[in-house]
C-alpha positions in Angstrom: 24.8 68.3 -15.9 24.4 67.3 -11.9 20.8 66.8 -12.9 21.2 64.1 -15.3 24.1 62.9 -12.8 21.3 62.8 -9.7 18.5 60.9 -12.1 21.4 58.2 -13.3 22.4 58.1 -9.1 18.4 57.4 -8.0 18.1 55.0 -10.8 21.0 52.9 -9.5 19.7 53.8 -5.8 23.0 55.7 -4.7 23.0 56.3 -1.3 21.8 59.6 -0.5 24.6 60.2 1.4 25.2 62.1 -2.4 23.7 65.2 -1.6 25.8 65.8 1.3 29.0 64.8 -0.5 27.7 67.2 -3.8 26.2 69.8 -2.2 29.1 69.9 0.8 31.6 70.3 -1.7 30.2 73.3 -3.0 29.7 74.6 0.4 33.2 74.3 1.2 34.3 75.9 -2.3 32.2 78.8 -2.2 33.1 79.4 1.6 36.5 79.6 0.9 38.1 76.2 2.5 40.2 74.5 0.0 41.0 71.7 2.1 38.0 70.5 3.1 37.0 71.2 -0.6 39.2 69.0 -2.1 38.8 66.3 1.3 35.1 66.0 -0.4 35.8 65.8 -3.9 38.2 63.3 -3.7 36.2 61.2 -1.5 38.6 61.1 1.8 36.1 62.3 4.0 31.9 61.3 4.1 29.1 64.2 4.5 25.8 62.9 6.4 22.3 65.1 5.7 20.3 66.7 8.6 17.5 67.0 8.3 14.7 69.1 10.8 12.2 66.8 12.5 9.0 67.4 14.8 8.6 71.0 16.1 11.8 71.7 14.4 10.9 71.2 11.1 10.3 74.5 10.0 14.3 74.9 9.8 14.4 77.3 12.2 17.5 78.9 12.8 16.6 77.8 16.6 15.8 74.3 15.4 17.4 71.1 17.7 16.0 68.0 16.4 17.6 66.4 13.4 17.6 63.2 11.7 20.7 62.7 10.4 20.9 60.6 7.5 23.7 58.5 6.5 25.7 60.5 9.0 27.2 57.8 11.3 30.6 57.3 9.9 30.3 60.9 8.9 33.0 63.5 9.8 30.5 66.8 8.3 27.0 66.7 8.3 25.3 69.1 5.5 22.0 71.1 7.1 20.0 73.1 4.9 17.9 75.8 5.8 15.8 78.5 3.8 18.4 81.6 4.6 21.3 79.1 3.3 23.2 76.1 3.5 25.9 75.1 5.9 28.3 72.6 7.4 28.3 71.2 10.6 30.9 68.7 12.1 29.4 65.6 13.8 30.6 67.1 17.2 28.4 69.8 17.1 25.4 66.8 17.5 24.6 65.5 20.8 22.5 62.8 22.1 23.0 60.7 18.8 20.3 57.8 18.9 20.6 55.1 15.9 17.0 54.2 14.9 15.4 51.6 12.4 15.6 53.0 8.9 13.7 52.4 5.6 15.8 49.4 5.1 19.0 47.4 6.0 21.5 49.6 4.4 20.3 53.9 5.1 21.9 54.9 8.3 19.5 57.2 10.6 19.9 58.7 13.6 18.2 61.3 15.9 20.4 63.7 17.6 20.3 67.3 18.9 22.4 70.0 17.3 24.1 72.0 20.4 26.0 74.7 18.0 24.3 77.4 16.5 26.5 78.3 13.9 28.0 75.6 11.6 31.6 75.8 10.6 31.4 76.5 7.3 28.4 78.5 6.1 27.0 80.1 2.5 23.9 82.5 3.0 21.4 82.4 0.0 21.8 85.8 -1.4 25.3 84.0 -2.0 24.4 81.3 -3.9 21.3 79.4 -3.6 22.7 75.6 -2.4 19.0 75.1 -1.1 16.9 75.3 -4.2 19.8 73.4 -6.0 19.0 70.9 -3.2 15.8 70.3 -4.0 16.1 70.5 -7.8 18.7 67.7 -7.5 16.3 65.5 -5.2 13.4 66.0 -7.8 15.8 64.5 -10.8 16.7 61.8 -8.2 13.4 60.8 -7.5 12.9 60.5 -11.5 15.5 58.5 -11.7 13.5 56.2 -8.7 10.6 56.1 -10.8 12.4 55.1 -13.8 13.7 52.3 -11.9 10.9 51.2 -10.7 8.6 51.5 -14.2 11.5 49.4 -16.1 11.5 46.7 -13.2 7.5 46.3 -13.4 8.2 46.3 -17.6 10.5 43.4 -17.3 8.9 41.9 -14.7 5.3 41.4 -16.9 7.3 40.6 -20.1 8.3 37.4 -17.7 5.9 36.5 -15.2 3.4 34.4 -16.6 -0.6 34.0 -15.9 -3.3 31.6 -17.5 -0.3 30.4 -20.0 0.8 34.3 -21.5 2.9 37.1 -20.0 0.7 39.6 -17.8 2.2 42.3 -19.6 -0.8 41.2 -22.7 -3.2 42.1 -20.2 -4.6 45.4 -21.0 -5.2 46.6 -16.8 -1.1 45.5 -16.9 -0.7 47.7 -19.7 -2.4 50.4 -18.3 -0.6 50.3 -15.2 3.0 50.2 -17.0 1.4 53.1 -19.5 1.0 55.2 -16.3 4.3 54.5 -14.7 5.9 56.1 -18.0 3.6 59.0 -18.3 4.3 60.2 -14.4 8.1 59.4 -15.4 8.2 61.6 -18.5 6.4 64.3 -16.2 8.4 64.0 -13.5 11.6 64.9 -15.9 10.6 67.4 -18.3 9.9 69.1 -14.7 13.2 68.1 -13.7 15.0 69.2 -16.7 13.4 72.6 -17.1 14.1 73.2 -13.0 17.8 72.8 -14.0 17.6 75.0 -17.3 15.9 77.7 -15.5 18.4 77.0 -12.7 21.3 77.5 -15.2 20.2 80.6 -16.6 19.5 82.5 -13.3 16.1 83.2 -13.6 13.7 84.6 -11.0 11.6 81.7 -11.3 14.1 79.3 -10.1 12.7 78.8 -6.8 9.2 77.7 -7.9 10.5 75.3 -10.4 13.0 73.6 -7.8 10.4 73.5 -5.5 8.4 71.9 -8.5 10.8 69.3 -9.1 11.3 68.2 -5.7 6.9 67.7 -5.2 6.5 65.9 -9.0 9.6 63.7 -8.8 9.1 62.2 -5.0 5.7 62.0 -6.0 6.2 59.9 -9.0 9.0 58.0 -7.0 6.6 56.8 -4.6 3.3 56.2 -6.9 
């Protein structure tokens, strides 16, 4: 279900400030704080995304460097690392920078992460938030691509060259045939990373993983 959820959110380009209001939520239930729990899932409180950068991005339990995404009016900001997934308040970031983003609207920032331990904390012999994480960001990423494909389909059943809609053209065709071929890849990845997911199985890791590399791939091509 939260995969078909995170495709119809990247279709609509949500912001991604999603993951850390999803993925926080669980954090919080599984770590025992009801308050903050129910503070996320009722949408009082927002959850920015750290995320390693430079010599820190091997998520390093040492790491400093973060970009934090969509983290500036944030009160918790969700890191994730490979032992497990945990919950930082803003205040535990110093030397916050705002820098130029993607676009107008995604908030980034650079900022160094002073505390060690975040408030809130699930390890991943508890419950595996991170592969979740990136099994979620693959099926958002499909729904990018699926975005994108049906834009360029409407786009050449419109635009008009030499007197006939370039979508006649068979190079146009072939372009739009490959957009939908990468985007029924990129789900049927997606969807079995989530069944796998649901039934516990030892392969989970290698099909989230999976996800993640086919979706953003497709999202980007």
């Amino acid at each position: 279900e939260e995969m078909l959820v995170f495709r119809e959110f990247g279709y609509h380009i949500l912001s991604i400030g999603i993951f850390g209001l999803v993925l926080g939520a669980r954090v919080a239930a599984l770590a025992g704080d009801e308050a903050v729990r129910d503070a996320l899932l009722t949408g009082t409180v927002k959850v920015g995304v750290a995320n390693a950068r430079g010599a820190a991005a091997g998520n390093a339990p040492d790491a400093q460097d973060y970009h934090l995404f969509e983290a500036k009016d944030a009160e918790w900001v969700l890191l994730v690392r490979e032992d497990g997934v945990g919950l930082h308040a803003r205040g535990d970031f110093a030397d916050i920078e705002e820098v130029h983003s993607t676009d107008s609207v995604l908030t980034l920032e650079r900022a160094r992460l002073t505390v060690d331990k975040p408030r809130l904390w699930v390890p991943t012999e508890q419950d595996n938030i991170r592969s979740r994480a990136l099994m979620l960001l693959g099926a958002y990423s499909v729904g990018l691509g699926e975005g994108a494909r049906d834009m360029a389909v409407e786009y050449a059943k419109v635009r008009e060259q030499f007197g006939k809609p370039i979508g006649s053209f068979q190079a146009i065709k072939h372009i739009c045939a490959d957009m939908a071929m990468r985007s029924e890849a990129a789900l049927c990845q997606a969807s079995f990373a989530s069944l796998v997911m649901a039934d516990g199985s030892p392969d989970t890791d290698f099909h989230a993983v999976a996800s993640k590399i086919v979706g953003t791939d497709v999202a980007v091509k």
